[in-house]
C-alpha positions in Angstrom: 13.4 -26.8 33.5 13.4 -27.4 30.1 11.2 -25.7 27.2 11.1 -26.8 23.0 13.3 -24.9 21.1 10.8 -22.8 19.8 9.6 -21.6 23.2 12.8 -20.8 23.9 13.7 -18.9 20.2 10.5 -16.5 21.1 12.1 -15.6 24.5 15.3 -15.1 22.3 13.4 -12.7 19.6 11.8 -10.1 23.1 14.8 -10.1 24.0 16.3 -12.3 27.0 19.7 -13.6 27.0 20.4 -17.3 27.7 21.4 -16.6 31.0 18.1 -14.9 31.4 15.9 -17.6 30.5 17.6 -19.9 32.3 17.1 -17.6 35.3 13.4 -17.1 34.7 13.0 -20.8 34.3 14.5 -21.7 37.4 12.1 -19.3 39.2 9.1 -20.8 37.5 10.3 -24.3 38.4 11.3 -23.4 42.1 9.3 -20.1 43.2 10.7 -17.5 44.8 14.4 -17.5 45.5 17.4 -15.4 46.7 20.0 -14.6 43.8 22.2 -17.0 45.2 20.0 -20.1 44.6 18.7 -19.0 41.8 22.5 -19.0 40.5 22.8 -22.4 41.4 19.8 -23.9 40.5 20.1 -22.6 36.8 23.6 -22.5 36.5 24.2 -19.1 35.9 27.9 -17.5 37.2 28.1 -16.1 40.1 29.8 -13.4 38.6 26.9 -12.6 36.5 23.9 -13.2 38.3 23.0 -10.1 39.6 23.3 -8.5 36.1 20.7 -11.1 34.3 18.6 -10.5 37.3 18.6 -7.0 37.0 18.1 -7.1 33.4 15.4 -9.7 34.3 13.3 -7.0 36.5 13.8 -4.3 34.1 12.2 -6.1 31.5 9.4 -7.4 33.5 10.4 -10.8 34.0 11.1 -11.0 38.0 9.8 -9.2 40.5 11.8 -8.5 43.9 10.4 -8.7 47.6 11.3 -6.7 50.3 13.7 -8.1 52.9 17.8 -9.0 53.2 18.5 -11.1 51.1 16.3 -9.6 48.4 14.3 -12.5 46.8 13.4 -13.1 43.2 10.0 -14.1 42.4 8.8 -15.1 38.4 6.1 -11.9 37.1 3.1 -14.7 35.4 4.7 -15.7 31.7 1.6 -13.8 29.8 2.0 -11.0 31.7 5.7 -11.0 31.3 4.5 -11.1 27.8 2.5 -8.6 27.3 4.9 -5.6 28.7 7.6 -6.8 26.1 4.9 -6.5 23.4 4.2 -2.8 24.7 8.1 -2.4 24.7 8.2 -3.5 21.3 5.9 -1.5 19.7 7.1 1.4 21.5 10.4 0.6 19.4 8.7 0.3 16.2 6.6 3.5 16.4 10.4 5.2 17.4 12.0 3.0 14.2 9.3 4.1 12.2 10.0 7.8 13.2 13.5 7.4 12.1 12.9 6.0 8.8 10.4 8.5 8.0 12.3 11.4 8.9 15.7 10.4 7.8 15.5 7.8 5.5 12.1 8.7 3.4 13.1 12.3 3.2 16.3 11.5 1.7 14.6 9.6 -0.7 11.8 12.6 -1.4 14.9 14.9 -1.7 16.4 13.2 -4.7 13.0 12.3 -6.1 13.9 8.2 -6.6 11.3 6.8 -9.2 9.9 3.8 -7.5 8.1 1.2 -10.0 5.6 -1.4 -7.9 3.5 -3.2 -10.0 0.0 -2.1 -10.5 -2.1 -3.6 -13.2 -5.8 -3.3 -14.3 -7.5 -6.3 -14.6 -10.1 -7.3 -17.3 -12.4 -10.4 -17.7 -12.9 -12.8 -14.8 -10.2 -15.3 -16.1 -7.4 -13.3 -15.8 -8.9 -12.6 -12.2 -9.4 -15.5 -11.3 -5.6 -16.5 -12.4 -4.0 -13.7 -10.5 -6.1 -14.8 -7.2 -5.2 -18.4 -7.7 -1.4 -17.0 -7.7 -2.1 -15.0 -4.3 -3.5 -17.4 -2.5 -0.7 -20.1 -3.2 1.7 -17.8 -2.4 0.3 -16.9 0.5 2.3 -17.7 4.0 0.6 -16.3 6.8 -3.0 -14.9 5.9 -5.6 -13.6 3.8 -8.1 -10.9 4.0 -11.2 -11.2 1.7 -14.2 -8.5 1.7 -17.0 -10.0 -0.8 -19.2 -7.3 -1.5 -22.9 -9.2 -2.7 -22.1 -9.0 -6.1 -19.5 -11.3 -6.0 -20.9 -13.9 -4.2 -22.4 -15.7 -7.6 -18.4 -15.2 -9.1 -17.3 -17.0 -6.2 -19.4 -19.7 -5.7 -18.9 -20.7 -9.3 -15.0 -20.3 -9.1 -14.6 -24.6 -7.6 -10.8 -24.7 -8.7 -10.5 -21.2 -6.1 -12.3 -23.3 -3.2 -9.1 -25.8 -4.0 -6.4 -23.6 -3.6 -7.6 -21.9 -0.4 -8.3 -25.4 1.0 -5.1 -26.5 0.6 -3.7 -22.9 2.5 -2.7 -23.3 6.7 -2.9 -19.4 7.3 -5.2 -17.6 8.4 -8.2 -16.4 6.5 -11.0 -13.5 7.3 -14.1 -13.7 5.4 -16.0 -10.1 5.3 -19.3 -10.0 3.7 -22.5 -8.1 2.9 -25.9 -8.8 3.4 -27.4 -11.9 5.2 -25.1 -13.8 7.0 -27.6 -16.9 5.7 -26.8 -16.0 2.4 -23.2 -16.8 2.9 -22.4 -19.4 5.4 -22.2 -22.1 2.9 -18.6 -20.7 1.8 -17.4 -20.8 5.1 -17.0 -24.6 5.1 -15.8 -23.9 1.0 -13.4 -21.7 1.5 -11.7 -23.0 5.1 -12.6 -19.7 6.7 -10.8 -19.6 10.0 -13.3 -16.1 11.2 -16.2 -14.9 9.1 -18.4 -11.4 9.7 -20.7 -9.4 8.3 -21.7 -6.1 8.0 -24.7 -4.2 6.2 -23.1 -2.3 3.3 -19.6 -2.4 1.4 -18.5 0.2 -1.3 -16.5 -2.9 -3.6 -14.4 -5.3 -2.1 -10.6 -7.1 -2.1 -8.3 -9.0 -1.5 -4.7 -9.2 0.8 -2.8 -11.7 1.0 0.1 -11.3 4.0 0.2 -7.6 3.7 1.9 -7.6 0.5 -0.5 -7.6 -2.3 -4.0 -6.7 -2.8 -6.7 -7.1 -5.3 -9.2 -4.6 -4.9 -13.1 -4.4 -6.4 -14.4 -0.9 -6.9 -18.1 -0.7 -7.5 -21.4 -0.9 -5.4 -23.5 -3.5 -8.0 -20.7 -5.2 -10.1 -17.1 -4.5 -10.5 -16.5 -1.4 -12.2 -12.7 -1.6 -11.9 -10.9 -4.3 -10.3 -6.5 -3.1 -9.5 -4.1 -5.5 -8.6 -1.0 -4.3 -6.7 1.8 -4.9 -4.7 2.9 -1.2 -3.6 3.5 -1.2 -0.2 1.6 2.0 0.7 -1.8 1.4 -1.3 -1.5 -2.4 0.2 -0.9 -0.8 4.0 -3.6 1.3 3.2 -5.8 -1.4 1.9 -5.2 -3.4 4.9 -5.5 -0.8 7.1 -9.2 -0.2 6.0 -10.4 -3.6 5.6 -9.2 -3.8 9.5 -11.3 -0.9 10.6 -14.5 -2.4 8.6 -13.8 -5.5 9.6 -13.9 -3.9 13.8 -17.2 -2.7 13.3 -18.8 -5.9 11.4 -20.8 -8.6 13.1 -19.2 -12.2 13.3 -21.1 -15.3 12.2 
């Protein structure tokens, strides 16, 4: 059974082995099977069948009935899916341990000077430059919050509307207010999800986790930060997330 090669890299990058997939494809293609047919039917070695099958159950792939000879039957693809996820955040929150405790205290110890970039911005030019540069940069997605007081900055901004037009990533639109008030820019600004939510202290800007603009104030902009340290843009991201949980879609 044959998948694109794309399909087939993803199954690579959770971790199955050739010899896996072709196992697991075999069973979708054929249904349940005993490891000898399913040997033959995808071409895996004898020799090394009941290994990848093995490997293929503890991962979550196959499933095994009762009887002699045990048969093999293919665990739904999603579902499949969605245990390696679990696996693999499980190994990120254990790599992420290491690091911290190893790695980060080692660099704490010797007291490493680390220079990000953080600037202040002034005057709506230069802000308007810098966004222009984050969102043609951008790869993957954007995170904008729009407290009210930007909305008129925006809106007047049509070389902005233009660059984020011309972006194929993904793009949340967090506003305050009236929903109303703000759908126009949906279409403007190729929103792929837009929400709302009744108050917003400031606003920002991320753009693929990696740098954030930021608006501090409740009636204009009293300070607007650019940045591309990792921890204040986590942190950033982090927050606009848990707003963003708690606002109502439009």
């Amino acid at each position: 059974m044959a998948i694109g090669d794309e399909s087939r890299q993803v199954l690579h990058e959770i971790g199955l082995s050739n010899y896996e997939i072709d196992a697991y494809l075999s069973l979708l293609r054929y249904g349940q099977m005993t490891a000898v047919d399913i040997s033959k039917k995808a071409g895996v070695p004898d020799s090394k069948i009941y290994t990848v099958l093995k490997a293929l159950k503890s991962k979550g792939w196959v499933k095994t009935s009762k009887g002699r000879p045990s048969k093999y039957q293919p665990t739904p693809p999603l579902e499949a899916f969605a245990s390696a996820k679990l696996r693999l955040e499980d190994k990120y929150k254990s790599w992420e341990q290491k690091i911290s405790n190893e790695l980060q205290t080692l660099y704490e110890k010797h007291e490493l000077v680390e220079h990000p970039d953080i600037l202040i911005l002034h005057g709506q030019q230069r802000i308007m430059v810098r966004l222009g540069d984050m969102f043609g940069k951008a790869k993957r997605e954007i995170m904008i919050a729009l407290p009210e007081f930007a909305k008129e900055i925006v809106t007047q901004e049509s070389g902005l509307f233009e660059v984020l037009q011309k972006t194929r990533v993904t793009i949340n639109l967090m506003v305050t207010g009236k929903a109303k008030d703000w759908k126009s820019l949906k279409g403007l600004f190729g929103v792929s999800e837009m929400r709302v939510r009744d108050h917003m202290f400031g606003g920002g800007v991320i753009v693929d986790g990696k740098e954030a603009m930021l608006f501090l104030g409740e009636e204009k902009p009293s300070l607007v930060i650019w940045s591309n340290h990792a921890g204040l843009v986590r942190f950033a991201r982090e927050y606009f997330q848990f707003l963003w949980d708690s606002s109502e879609k439009i």
